[in-house]
NUKELUM-662824 format. One record per atom (N, C-alpha, C): atom name; y negated, x negated, z negated. Coordinates in steps of 0.2 Angstrom, whole numbers. Layout:
at, Y, X, Z
CA, Y, X, Z
...
END
This chain:
at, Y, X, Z
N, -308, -95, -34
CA, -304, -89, -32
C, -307, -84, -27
N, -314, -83, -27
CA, -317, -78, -23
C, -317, -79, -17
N, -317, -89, -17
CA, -318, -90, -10
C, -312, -89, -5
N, -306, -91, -10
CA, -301, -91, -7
C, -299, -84, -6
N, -302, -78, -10
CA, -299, -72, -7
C, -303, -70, -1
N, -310, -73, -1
CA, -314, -72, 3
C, -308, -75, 14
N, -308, -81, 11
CA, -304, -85, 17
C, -298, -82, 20
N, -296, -77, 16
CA, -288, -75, 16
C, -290, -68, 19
N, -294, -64, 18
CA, -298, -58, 22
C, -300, -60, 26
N, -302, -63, 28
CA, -306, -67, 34
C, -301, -68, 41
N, -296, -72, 36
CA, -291, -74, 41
C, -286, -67, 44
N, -285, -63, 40
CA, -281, -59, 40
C, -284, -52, 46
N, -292, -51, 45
CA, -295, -47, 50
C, -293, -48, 56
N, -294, -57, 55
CA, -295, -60, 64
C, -285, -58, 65
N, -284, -62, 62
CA, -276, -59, 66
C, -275, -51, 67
N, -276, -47, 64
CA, -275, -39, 65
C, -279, -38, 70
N, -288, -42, 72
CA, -290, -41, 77
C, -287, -42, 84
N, -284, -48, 82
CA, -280, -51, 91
C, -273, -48, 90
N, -271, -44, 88
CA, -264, -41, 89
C, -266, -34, 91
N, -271, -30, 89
CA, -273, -24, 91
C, -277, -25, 99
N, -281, -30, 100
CA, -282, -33, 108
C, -278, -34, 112
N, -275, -37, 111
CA, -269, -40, 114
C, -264, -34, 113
N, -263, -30, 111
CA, -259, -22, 112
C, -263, -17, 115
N, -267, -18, 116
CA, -275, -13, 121
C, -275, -15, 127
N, -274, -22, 126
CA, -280, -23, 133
C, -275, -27, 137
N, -268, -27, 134
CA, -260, -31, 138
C, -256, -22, 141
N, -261, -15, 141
CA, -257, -10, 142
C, -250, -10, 141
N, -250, -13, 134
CA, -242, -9, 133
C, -243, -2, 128
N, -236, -1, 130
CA, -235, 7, 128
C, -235, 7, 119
N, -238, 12, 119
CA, -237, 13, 111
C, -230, 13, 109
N, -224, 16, 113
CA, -220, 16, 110
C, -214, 9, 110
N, -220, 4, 114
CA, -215, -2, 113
C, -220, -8, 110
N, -226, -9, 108
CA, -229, -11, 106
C, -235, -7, 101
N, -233, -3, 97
CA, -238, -2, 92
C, -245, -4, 90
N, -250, -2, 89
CA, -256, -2, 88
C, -256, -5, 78
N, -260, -6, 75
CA, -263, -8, 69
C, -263, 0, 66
N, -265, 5, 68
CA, -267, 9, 65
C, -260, 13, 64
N, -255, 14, 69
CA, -248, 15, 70
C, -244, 12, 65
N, -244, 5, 65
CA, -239, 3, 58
C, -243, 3, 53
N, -248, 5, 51
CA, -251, 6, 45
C, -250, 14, 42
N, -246, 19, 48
CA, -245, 24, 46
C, -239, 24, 45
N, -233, 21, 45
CA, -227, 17, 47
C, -226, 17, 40
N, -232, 10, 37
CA, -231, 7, 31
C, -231, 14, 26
N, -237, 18, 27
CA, -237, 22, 22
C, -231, 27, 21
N, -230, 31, 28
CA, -224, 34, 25
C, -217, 30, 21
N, -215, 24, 24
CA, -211, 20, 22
C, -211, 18, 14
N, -218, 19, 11
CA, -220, 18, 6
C, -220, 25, 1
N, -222, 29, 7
CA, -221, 36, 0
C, -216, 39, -1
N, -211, 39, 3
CA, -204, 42, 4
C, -199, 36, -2
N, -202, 32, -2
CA, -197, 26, -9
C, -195, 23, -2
N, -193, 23, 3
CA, -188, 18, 7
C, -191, 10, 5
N, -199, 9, 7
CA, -199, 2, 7
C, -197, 0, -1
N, -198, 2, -4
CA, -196, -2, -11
C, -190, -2, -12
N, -185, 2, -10
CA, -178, 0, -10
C, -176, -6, -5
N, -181, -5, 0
CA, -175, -12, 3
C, -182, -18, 1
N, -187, -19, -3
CA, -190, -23, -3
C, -184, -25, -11
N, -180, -20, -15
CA, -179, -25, -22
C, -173, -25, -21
N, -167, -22, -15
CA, -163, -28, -12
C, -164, -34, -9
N, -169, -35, -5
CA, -169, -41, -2
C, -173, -48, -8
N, -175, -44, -13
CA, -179, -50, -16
C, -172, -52, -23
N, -167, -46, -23
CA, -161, -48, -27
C, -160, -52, -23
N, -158, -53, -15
CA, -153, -57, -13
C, -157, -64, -14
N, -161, -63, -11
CA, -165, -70, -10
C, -166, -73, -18
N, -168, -70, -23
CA, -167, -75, -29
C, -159, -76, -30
N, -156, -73, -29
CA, -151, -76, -32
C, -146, -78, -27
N, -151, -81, -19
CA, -145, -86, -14
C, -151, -93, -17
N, -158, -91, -19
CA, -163, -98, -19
C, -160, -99, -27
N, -160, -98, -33
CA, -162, -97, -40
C, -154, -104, -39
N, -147, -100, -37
CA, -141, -104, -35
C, -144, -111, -32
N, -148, -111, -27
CA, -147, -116, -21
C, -152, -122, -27
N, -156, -119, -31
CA, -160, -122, -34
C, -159, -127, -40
N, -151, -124, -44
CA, -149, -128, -49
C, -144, -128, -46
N, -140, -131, -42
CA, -135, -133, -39
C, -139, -141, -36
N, -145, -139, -32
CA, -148, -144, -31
C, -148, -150, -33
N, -156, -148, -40
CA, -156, -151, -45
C, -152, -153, -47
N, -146, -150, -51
CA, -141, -156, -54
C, -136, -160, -50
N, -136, -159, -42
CA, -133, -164, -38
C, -136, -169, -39
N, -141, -167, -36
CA, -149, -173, -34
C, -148, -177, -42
N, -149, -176, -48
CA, -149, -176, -55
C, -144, -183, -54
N, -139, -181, -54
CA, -130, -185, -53
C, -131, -189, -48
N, -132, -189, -40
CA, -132, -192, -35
C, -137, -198, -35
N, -145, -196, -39
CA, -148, -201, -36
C, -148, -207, -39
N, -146, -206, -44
CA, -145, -215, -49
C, -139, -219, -46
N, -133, -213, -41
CA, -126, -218, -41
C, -129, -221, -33
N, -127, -229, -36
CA, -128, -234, -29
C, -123, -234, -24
N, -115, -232, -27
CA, -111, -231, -22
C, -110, -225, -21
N, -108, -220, -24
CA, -107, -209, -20
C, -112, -209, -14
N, -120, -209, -18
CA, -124, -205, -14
C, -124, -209, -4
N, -124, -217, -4
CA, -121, -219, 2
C, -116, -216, 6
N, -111, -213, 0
CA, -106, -210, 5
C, -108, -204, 7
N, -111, -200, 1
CA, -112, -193, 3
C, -118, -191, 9
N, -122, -197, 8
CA, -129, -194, 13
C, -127, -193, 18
N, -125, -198, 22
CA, -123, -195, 29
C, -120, -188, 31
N, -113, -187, 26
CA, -111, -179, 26
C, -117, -173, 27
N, -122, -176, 22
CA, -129, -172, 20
C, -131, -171, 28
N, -133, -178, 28
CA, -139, -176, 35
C, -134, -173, 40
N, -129, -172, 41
CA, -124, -172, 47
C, -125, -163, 46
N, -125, -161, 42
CA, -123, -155, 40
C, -130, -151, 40
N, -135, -153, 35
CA, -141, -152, 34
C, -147, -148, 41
N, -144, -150, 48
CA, -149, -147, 54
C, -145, -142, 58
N, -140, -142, 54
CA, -135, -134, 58
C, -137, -127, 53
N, -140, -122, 57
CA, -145, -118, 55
C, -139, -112, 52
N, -142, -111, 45
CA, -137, -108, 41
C, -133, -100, 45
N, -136, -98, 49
CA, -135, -94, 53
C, -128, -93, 58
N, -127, -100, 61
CA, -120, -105, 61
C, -116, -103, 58
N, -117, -102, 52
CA, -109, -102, 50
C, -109, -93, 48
N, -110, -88, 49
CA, -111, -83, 48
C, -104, -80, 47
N, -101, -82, 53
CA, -94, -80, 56
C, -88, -83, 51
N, -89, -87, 49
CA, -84, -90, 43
C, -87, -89, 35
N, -96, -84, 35
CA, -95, -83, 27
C, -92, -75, 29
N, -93, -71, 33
CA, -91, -66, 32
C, -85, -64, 33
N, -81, -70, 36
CA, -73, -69, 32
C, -69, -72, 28
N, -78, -76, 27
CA, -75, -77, 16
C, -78, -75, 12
N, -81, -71, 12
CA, -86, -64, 7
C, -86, -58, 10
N, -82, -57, 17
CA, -83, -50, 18
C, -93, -47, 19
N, -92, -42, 21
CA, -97, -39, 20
C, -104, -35, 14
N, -108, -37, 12
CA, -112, -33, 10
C, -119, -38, 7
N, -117, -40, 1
CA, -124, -43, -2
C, -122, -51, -1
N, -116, -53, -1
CA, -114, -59, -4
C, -116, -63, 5
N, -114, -63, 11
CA, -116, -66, 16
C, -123, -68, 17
N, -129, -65, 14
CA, -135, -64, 13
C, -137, -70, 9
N, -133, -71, 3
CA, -134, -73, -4
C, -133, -81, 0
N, -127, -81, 3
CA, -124, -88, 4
C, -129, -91, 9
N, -130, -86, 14
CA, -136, -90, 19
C, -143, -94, 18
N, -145, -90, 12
CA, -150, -91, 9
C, -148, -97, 5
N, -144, -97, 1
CA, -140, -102, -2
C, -143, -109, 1
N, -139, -109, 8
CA, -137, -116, 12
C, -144, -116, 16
N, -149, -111, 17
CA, -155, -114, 18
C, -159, -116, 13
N, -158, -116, 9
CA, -162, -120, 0
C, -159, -125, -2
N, -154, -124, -3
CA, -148, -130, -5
C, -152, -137, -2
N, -151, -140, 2
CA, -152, -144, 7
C, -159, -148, 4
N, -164, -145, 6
CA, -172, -148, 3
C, -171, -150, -2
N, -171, -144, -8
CA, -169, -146, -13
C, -165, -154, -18
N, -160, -153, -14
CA, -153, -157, -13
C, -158, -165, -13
N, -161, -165, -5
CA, -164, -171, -2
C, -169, -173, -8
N, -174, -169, -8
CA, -180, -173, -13
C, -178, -171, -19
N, -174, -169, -23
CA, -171, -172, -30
C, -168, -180, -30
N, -163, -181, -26
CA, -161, -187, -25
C, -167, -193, -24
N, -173, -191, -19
CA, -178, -195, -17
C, -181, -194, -26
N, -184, -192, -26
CA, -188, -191, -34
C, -183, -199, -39
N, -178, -194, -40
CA, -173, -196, -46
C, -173, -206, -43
N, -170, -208, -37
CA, -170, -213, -34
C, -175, -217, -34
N, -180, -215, -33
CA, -188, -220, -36
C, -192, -221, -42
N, -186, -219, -48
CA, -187, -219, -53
C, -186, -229, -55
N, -190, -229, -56
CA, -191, -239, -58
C, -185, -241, -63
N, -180, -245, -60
CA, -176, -248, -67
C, -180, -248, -72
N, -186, -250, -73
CA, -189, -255, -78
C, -187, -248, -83
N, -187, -241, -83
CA, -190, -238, -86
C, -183, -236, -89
N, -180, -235, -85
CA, -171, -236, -86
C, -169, -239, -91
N, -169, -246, -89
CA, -167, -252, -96
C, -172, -250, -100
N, -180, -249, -101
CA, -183, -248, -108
C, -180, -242, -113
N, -177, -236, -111
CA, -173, -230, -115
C, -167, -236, -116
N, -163, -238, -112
CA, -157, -242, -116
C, -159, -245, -120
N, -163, -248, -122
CA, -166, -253, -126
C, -166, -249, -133
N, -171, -243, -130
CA, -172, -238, -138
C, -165, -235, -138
N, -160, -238, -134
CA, -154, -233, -138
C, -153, -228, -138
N, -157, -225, -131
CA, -156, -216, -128
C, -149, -217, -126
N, -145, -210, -126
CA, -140, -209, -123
C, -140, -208, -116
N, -134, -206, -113
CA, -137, -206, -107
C, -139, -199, -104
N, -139, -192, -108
CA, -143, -186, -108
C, -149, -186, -109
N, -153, -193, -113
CA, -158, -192, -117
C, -163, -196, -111
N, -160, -201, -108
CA, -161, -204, -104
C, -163, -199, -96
N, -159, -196, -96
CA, -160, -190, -90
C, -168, -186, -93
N, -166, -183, -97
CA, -171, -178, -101
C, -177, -182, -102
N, -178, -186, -103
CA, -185, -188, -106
C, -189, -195, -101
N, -184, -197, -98
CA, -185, -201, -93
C, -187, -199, -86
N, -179, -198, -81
CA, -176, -199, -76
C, -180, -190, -74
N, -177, -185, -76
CA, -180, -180, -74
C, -189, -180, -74
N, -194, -181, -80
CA, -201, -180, -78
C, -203, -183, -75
N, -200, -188, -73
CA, -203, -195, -67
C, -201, -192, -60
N, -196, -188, -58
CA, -192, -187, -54
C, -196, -178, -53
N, -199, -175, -58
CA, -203, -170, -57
C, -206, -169, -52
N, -212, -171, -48
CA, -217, -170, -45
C, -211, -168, -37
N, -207, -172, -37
CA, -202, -173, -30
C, -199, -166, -30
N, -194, -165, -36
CA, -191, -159, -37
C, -196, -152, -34
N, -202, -151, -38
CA, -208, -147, -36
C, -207, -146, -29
N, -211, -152, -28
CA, -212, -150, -19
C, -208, -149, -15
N, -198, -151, -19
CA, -193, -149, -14
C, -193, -141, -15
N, -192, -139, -20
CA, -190, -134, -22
C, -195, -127, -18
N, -203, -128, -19
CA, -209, -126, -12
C, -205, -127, -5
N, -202, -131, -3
CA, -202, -131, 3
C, -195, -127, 5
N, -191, -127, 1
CA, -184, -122, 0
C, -187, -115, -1
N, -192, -114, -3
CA, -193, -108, -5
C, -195, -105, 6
N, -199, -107, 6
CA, -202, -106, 14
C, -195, -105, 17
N, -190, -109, 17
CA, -185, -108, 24
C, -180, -104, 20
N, -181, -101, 13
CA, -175, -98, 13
C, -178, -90, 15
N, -185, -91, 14
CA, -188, -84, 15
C, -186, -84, 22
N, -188, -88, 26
CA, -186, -87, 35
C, -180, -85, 35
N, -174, -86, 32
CA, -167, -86, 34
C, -163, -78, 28
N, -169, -77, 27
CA, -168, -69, 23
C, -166, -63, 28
N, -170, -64, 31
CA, -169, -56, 38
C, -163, -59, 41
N, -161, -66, 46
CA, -155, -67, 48
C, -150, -66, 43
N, -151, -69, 35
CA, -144, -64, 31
C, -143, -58, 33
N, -148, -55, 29
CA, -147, -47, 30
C, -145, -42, 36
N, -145, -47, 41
CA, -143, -45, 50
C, -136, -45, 49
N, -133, -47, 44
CA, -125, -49, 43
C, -121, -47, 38
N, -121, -40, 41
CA, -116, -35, 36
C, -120, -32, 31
N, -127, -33, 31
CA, -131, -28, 25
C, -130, -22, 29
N, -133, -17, 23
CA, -134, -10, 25
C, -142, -9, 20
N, -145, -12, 19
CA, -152, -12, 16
C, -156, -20, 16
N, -162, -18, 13
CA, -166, -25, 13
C, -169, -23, 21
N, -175, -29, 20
CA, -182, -28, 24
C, -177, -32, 30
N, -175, -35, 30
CA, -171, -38, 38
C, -166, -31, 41
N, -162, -27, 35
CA, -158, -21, 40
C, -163, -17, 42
N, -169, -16, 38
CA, -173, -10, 40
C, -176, -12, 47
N, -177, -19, 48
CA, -179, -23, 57
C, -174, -21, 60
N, -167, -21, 61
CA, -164, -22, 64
C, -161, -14, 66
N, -161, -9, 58
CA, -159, -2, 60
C, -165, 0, 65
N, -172, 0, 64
CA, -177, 2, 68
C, -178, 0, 75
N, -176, -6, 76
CA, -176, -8, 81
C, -170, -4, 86
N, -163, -4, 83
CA, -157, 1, 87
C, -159, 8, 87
N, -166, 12, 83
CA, -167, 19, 86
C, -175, 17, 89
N, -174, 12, 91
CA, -183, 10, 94
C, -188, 12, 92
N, -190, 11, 85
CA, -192, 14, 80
C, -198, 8, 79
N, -200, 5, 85
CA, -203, 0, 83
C, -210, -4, 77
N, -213, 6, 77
CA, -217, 4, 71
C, -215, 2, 65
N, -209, 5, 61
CA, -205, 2, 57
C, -203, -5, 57
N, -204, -7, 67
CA, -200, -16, 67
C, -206, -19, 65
N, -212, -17, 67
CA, -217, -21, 65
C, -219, -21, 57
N, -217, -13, 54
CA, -219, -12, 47
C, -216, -17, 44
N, -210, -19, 46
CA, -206, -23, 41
C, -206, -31, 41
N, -209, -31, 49
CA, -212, -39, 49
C, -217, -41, 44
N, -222, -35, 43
CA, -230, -35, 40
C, -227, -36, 32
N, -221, -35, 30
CA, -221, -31, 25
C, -217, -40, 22
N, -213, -42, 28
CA, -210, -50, 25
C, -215, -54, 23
N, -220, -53, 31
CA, -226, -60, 29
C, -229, -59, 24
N, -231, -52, 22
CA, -235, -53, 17
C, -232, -55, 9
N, -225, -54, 11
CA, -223, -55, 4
C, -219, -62, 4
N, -219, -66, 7
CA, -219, -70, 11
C, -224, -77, 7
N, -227, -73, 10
CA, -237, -77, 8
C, -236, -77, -1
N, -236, -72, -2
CA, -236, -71, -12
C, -232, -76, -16
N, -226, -76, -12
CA, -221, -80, -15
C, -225, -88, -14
N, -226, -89, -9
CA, -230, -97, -8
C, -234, -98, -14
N, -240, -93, -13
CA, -247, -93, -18
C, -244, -96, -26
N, -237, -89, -28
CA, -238, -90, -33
C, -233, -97, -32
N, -228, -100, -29
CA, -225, -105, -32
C, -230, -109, -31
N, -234, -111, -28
CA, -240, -118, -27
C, -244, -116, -34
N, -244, -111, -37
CA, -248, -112, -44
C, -244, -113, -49
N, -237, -112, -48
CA, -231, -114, -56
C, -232, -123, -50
N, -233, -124, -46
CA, -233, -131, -46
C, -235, -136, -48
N, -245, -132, -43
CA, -248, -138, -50
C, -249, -135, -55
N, -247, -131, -58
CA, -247, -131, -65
C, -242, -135, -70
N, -238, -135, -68
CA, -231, -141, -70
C, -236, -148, -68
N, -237, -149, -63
CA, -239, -156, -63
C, -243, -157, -69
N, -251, -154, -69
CA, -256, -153, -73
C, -252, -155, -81
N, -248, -151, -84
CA, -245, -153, -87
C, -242, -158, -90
N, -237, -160, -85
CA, -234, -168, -84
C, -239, -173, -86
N, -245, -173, -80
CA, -250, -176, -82
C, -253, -178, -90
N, -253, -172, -92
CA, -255, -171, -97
C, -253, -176, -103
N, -245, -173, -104
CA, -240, -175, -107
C, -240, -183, -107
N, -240, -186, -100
CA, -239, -193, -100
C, -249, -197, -102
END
């Protein structure tokens, strides 16, 4: 743990170093390019005034509850989809057809099917999680061994108990890693919801500061996503292997 805190200061010096270099010695203006010590005075105000924390606990409502939806819609697709040898043939192709049009694409048709406020946000997020999730559930669930299929038949599992005690902990490991990877892209596609019809959250705070050229603020708030950004990976890669570590166990 110490070395990896050690790594993660380390890393983190050298970037502030080459951003405040690169802001010194590329002669740009402070008022278009802020210095390290400027948005660190950004961050503080931001921080004592309550502003950051409001739009940090709207922007972490939207995002669990467009990722939390996209995660058990997922999963229970993926659940359903990957056993059938004829649906999921038809549906893939829709999938992947669909899957590389960047949720930001359809902005213009959620917001004139949700209107303005938290819910455009919520959906984007949605459709950037959905998707991974979606794919390596069905991967997981699909390379589960008949053999082990016909053995629960044989014990006379039903076909819930079959899912539950079979089909899902074999299919585990896959879900995991889908659901880590949905978590990254749906964090990226949080600031373009919030660019659509929000009036809070750390993406309006970029874009309001950015319209009064407020740039410390633009910077404050980039600093403010990577790092929370970073937290949320740390912790889902520890609920991960800690589930595998388990399974392991279990089996």
């Amino acid at each position: 743990m110490a070395h990896k805190l050690k790594n993660f200061t380390i890393g983190l010096a050298f970037l502030i170093l080459m951003w405040h270099l690169i802001a010194t010695f590329g002669n740009y203006e402070e008022a278009l390019f802020p210095r390290p010590p400027t948005v660190l005075v950004a961050l503080m105000d931001l921080f004592y005034d309550g502003t950051l924390f409001v739009h940090i606990k709207e922007s972490m409502f939207r995002f669990a509850s467009g990722y939390v939806s996209a995660a058990l819609c997922g999963i229970l697709l993926g659940l359903l989809l990957g056993r059938s040898k004829y649906v999921w043939p038809i549906i893939d192709p829709i999938v992947q057809i669909l899957r590389p049009i960047s949720p930001v694409a359809w902005s213009p048709f959620i917001v004139l099917a949700f209107g303005i406020g938290d819910m455009p946000a919520i959906v984007i997020i949605f459709i950037a999680a959905f998707f991974p999730i979606l794919l390596t559930t069905v991967k997981g669930v699909s390379s589960v061994e008949d053999y082990y299929v016909k053995l629960a038949a044989n014990l006379q599992f039903t076909p819930l108990q079959t899912y539950v005690k079979v089909i899902f902990p074999a299919a585990l490991p896959s879900i995991l890693s889908g659901l880590h990877l949905a978590l990254g892209t749906a964090w990226v596609f949080l600031v373009a919801g919030e660019m659509v019809g929000s009036q809070s959250g750390l993406g309006y705070l970029i874009v309001d500061s950015r319209n009064t050229l407020n740039m410390a603020n633009v910077l404050a708030g980039i600093v403010v996503i990577g790092l929370t950004g970073f937290l949320l990976d740390r912790i889902v890669t520890l609920l991960e292997i800690s589930f595998k570590k388990l399974l392991r166990f279990q089996l």
